[in-house]
SEGU-681922 format. One record per residue (C-alpha): x, y, z; residue number from 1; residue in one letter. Coordinates in steps of 0.2 Angstrom, whole numbers, always signed. Last residue first. Layout:
BEGIN
x: X, y: Y, z: Z, num: NUM, residu: A
...
***
This chain:
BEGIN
x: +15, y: +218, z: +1044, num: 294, residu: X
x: +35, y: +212, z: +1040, num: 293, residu: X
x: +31, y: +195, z: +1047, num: 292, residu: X
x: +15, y: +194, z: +1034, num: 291, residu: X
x: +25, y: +202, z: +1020, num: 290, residu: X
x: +38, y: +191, z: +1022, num: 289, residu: X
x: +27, y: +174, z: +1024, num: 288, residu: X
x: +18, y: +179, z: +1009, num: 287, residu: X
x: +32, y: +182, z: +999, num: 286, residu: X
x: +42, y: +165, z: +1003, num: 285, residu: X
x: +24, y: +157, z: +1000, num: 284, residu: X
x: +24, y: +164, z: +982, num: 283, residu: X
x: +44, y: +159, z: +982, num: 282, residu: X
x: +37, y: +141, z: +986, num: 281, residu: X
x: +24, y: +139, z: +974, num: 280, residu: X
x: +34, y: +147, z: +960, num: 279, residu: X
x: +47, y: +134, z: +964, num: 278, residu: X
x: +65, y: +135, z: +968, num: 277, residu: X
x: +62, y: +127, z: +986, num: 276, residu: X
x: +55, y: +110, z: +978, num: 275, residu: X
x: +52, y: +99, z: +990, num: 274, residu: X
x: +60, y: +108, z: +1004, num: 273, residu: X
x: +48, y: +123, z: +1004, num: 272, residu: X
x: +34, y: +114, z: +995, num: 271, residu: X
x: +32, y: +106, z: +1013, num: 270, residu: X
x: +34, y: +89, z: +1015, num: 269, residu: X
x: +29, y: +71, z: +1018, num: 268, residu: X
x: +30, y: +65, z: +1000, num: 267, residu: X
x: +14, y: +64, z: +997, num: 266, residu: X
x: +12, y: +82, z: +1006, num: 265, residu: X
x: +24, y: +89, z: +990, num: 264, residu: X
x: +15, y: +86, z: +975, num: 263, residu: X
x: +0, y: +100, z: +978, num: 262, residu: X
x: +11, y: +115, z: +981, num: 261, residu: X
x: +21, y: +107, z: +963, num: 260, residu: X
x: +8, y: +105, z: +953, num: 259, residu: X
x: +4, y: +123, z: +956, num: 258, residu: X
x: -12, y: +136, z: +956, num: 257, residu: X
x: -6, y: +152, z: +961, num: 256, residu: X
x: -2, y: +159, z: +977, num: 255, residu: X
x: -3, y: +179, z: +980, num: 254, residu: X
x: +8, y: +190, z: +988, num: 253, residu: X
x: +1, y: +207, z: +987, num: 252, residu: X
x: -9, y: +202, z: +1007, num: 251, residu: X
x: -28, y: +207, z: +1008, num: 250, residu: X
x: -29, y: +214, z: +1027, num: 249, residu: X
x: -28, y: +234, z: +1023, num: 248, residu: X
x: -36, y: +235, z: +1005, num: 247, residu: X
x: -50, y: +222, z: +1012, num: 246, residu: X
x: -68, y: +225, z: +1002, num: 245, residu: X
x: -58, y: +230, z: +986, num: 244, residu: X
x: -45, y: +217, z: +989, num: 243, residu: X
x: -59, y: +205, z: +991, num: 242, residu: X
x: -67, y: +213, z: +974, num: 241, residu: X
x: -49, y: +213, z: +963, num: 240, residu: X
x: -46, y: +196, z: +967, num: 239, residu: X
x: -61, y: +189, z: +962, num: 238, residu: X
x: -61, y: +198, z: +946, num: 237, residu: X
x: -45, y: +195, z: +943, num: 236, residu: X
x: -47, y: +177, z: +948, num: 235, residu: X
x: -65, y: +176, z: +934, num: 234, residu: X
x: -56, y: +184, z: +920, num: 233, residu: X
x: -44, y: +167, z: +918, num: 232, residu: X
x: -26, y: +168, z: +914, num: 231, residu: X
x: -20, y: +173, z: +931, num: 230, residu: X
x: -25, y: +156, z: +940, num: 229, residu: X
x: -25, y: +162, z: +958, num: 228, residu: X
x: -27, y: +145, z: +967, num: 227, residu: X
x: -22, y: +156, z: +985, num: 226, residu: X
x: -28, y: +174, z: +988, num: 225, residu: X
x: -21, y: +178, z: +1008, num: 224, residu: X
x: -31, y: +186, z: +1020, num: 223, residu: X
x: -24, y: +193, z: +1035, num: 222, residu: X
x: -26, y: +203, z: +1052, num: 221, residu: X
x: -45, y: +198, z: +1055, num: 220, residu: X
x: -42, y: +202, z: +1073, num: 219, residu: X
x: -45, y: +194, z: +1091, num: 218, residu: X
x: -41, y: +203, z: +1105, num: 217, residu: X
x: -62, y: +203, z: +1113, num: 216, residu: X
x: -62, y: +185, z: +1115, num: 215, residu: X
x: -74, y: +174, z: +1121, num: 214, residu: X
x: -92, y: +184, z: +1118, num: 213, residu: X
x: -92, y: +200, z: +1106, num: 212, residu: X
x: -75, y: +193, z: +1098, num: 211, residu: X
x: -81, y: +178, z: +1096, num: 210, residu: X
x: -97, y: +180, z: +1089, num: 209, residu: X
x: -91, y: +196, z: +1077, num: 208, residu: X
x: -78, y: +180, z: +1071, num: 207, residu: X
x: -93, y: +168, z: +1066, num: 206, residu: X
x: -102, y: +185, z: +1057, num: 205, residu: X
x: -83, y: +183, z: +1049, num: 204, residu: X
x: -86, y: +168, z: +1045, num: 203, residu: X
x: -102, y: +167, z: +1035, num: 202, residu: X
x: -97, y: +183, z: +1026, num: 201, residu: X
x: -82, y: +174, z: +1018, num: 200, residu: X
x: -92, y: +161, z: +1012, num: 199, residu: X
x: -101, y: +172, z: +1000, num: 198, residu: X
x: -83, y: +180, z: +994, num: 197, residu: X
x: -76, y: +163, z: +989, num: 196, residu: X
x: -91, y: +156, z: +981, num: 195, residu: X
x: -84, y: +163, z: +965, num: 194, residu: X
x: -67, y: +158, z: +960, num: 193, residu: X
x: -50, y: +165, z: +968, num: 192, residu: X
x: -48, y: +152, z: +984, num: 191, residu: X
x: -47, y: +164, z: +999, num: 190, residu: X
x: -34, y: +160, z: +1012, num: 189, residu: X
x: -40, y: +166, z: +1032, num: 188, residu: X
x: -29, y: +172, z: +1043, num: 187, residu: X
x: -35, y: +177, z: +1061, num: 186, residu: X
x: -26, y: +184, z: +1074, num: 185, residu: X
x: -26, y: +184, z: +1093, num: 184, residu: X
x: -26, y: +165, z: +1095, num: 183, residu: X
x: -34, y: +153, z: +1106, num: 182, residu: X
x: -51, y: +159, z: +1109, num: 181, residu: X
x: -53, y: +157, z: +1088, num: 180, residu: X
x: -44, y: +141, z: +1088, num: 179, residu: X
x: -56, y: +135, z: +1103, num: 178, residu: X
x: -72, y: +139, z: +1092, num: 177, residu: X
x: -62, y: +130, z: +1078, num: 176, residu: X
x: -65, y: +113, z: +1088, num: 175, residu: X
x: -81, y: +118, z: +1096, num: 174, residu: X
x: -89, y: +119, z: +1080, num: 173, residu: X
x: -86, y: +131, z: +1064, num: 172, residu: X
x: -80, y: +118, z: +1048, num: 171, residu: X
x: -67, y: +116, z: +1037, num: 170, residu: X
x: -56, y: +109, z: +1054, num: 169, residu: X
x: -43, y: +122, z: +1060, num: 168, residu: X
x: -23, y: +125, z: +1057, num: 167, residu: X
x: -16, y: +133, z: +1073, num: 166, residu: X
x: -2, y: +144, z: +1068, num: 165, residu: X
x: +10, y: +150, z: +1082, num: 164, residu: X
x: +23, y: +162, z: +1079, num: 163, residu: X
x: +38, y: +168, z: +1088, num: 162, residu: X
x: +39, y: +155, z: +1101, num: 161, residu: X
x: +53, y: +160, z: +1116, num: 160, residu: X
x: +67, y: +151, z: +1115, num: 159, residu: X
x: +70, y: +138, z: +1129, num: 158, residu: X
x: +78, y: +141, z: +1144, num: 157, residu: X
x: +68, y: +125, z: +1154, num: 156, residu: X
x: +58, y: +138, z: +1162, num: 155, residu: X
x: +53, y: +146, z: +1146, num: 154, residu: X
x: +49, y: +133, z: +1137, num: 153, residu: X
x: +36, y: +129, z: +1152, num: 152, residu: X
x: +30, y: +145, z: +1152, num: 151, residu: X
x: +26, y: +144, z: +1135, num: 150, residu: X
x: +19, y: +127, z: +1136, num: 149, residu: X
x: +5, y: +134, z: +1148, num: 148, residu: X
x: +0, y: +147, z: +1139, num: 147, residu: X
x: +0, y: +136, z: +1124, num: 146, residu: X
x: -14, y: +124, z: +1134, num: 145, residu: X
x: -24, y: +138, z: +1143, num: 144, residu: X
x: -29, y: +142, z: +1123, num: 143, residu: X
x: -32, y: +127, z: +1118, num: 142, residu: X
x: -44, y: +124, z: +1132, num: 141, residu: X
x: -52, y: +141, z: +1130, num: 140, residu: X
x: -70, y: +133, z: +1125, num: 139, residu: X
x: -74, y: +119, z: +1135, num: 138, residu: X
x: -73, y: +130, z: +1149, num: 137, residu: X
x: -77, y: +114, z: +1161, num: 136, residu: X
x: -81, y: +98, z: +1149, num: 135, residu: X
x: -97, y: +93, z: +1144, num: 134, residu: X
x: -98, y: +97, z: +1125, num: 133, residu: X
x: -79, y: +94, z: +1122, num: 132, residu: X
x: -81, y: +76, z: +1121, num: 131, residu: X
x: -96, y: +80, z: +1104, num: 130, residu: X
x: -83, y: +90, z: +1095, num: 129, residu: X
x: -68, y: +77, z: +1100, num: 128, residu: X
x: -74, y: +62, z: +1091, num: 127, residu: X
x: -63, y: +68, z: +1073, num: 126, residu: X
x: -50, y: +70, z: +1085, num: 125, residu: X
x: -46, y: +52, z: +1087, num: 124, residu: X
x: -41, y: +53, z: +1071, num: 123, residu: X
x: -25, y: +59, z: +1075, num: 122, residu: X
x: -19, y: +78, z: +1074, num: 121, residu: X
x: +1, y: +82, z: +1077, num: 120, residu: X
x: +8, y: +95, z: +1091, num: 119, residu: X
x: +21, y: +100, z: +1076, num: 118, residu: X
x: +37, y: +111, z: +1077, num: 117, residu: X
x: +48, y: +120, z: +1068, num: 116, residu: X
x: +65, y: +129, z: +1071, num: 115, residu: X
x: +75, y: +116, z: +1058, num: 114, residu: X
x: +66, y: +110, z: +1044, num: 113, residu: X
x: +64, y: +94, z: +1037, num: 112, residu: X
x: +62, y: +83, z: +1050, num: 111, residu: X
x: +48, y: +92, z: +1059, num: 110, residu: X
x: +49, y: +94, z: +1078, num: 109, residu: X
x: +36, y: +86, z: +1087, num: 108, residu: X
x: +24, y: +93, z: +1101, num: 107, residu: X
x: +14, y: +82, z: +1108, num: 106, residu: X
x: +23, y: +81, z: +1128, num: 105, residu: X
x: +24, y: +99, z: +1126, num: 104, residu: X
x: +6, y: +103, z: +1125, num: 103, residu: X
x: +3, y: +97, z: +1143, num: 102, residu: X
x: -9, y: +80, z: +1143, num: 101, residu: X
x: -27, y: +87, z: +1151, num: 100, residu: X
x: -36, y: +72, z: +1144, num: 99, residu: X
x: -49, y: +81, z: +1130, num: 98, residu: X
x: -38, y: +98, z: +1123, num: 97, residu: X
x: -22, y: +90, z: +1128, num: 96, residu: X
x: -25, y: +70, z: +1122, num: 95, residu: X
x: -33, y: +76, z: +1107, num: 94, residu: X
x: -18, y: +87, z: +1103, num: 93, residu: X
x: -7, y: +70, z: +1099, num: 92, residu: X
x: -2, y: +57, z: +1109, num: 91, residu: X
x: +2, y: +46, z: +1094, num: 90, residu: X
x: -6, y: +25, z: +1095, num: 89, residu: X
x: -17, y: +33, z: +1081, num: 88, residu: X
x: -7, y: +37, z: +1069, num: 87, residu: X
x: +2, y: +56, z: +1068, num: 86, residu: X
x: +19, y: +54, z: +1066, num: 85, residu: X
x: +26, y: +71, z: +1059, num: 84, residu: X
x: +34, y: +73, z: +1042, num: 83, residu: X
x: +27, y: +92, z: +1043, num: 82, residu: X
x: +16, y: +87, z: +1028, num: 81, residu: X
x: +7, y: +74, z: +1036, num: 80, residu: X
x: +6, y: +84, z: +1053, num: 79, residu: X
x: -3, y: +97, z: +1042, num: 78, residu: X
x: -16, y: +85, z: +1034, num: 77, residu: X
x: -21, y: +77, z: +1052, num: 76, residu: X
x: -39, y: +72, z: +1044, num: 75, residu: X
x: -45, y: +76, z: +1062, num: 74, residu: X
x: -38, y: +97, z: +1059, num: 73, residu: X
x: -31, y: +103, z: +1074, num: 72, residu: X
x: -15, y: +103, z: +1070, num: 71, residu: X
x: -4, y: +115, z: +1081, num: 70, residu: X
x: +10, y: +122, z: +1072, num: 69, residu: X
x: +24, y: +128, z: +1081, num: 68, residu: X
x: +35, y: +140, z: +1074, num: 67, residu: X
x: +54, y: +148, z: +1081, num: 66, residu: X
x: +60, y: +161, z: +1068, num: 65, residu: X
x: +75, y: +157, z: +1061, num: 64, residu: X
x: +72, y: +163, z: +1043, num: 63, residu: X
x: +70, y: +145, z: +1037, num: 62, residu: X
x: +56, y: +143, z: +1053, num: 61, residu: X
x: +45, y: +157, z: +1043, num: 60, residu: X
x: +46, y: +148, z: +1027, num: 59, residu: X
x: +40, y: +132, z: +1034, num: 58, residu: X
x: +26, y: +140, z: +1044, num: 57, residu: X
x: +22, y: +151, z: +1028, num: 56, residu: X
x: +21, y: +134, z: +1020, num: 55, residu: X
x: +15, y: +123, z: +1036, num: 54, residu: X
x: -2, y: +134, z: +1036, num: 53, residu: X
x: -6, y: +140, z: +1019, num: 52, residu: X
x: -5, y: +120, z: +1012, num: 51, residu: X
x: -18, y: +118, z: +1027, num: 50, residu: X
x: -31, y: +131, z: +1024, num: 49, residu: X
x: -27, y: +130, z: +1003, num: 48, residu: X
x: -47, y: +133, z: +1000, num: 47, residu: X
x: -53, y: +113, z: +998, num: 46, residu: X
x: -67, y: +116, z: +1012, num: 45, residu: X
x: -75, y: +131, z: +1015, num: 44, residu: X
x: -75, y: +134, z: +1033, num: 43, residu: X
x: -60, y: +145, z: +1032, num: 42, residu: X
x: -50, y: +147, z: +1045, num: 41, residu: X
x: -27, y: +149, z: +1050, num: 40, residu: X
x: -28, y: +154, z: +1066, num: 39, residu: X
x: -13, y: +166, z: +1072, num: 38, residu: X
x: -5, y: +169, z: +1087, num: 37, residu: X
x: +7, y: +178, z: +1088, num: 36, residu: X
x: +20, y: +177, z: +1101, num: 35, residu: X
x: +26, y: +195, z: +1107, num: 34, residu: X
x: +39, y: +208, z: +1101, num: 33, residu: X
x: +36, y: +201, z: +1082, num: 32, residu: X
x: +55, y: +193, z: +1077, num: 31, residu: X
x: +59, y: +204, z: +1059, num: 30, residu: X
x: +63, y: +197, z: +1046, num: 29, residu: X
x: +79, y: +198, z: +1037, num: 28, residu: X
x: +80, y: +198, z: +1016, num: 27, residu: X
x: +96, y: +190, z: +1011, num: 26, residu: X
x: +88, y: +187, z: +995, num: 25, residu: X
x: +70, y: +193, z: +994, num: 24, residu: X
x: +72, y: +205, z: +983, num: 23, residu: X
x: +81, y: +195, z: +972, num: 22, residu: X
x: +68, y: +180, z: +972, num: 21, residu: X
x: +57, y: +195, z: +964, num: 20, residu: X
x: +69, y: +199, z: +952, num: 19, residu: X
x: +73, y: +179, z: +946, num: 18, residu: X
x: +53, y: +177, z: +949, num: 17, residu: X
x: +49, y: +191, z: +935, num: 16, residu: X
x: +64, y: +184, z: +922, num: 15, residu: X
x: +57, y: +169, z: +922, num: 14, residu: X
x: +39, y: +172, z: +920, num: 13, residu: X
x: +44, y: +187, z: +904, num: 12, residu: X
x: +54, y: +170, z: +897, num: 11, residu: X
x: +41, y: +159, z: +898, num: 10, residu: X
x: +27, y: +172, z: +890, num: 9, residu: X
x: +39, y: +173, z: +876, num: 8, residu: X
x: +45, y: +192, z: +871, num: 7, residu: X
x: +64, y: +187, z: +880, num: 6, residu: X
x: +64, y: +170, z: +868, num: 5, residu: X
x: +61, y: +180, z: +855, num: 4, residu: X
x: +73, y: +191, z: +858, num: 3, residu: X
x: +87, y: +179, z: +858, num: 2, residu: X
x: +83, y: +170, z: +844, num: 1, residu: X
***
């Protein structure tokens, strides 16, 4: 009985998360020497943007690294699943990037996790694109914003940020323009089926923009493969031609399809405190290690 139970498909899974939770046990990560920055973008909708952003945020906070996540997405999916208020009576980031309001005032700790934090999305956001048009350097708004709050944790002794994920809008207007001037990285999740490469070329000719015009820092430092379904041909083949296009940005770790990623933000939570002994979560545990560790 005992063999057979070791030769079934079940038991290989099992015994492959219990090493690789192993290898992660007690593991440390590293504090980066200076905020990053990072803008989590994809203008495909439905590609794991938002599930991405609060997980690895998530994971990264547990280690006891200080997060902020800044939700600048109008259907406020991330605040949802950082437990943070976000209807309509909220100041939220619309009120910084459209009413001058200092970051700090919005910003939220999540309930669930210690070290992480939340300037909340509201629906008013979803008007912002056209209020952005006629304002003065409509474009680095965002950006002037967290410089502004980090010197303002730092004069009331705060801890210094370690990493700030800014999750965008599935689109490319003025919104995500601002995310991109914002942050000095960009991490874009890749859903393993077949329009996924052909939208990636549409944004990164959006990031050659960018870089040519607002901000010269920013890099394509990450790309994460998320809905990977190893039973079918088509992931692998996915997989294998992003990592063949990316060998130095495409992270191992990769996220596979799971009821329970997709369970937890009805609950008001990240898979990490939904249900921490996952496959979901330990994929997410991963990717944020290898991320911190890069």
């Amino acid at each position: 009985m005992d063999s057979l139970d070791e030769s079934s498909p079940i038991a290989q899974q099992l015994a492959s998360e219990s090493k690789r939770r192993e290898r992660l046990r007690g593991r440390r990560l590293p504090r980066p020497s200076n905020t990053r920055i990072l803008t989590v973008a994809n203008q495909k909708g439905g590609v794991g943007k938002t599930t991405t952003t609060v997980n690895i945020a998530a994971a990264l906070a547990s280690a006891g690294l200080q997060v902020l996540v800044v939700d600048i997405d109008p259907q406020g999916n991330a605040s949802t699943a950082l437990g943070v208020e976000h209807h309509a009576e909220v100041d939220s980031i619309y009120d910084v990037l459209i009413n001058d309001l200092p970051l700090g005032d919005v910003v939220a700790p999540c309930p669930d996790v210690a070290n992480l934090f939340c300037a909340p999305a509201t629906i008013h956001l979803a008007g912002a694109e056209i209020e952005l048009v006629s304002l003065v350097a409509r474009e680095q708004r965002l950006r002037r914003a967290l410089d502004v709050y980090a010197k303002q944790r730092e004069s009331e002794g705060l801890p210094r940020l370690d990493y700030v994920f800014i999750d965008c809008p599935p689109s490319l207007g003025l919104l995500t323009v601002n995310a991109f001037c914002a942050a000095n990285e960009v991490l874009i999740p890749i859903q393993c089926e077949y329009y996924a490469l052909e939208g990636l070329s549409q944004l990164l000719k959006n990031i050659e923009m960018i870089q040519k015009h607002l901000n010269g820092d920013l890099v394509v430092s990450t790309i994460l493969l998320t809905m990977y379904d190893g039973r079918t041909n088509l992931a692998a083949q996915v997989a294998a031609d992003v990592r063949e296009h990316f060998p130095q940005q495409v992270l191992t770790a990769v996220v596979p399809r799971s009821v329970r990623i997709s369970e937890a933000p009805s609950y008001q939570q990240t898979v990490m405190t939904y249900d921490p002994s996952s496959t979901g979560a330990l994929s997410y545990l991963e990717a944020a290690a290898e991320l911190a560790e890069r």
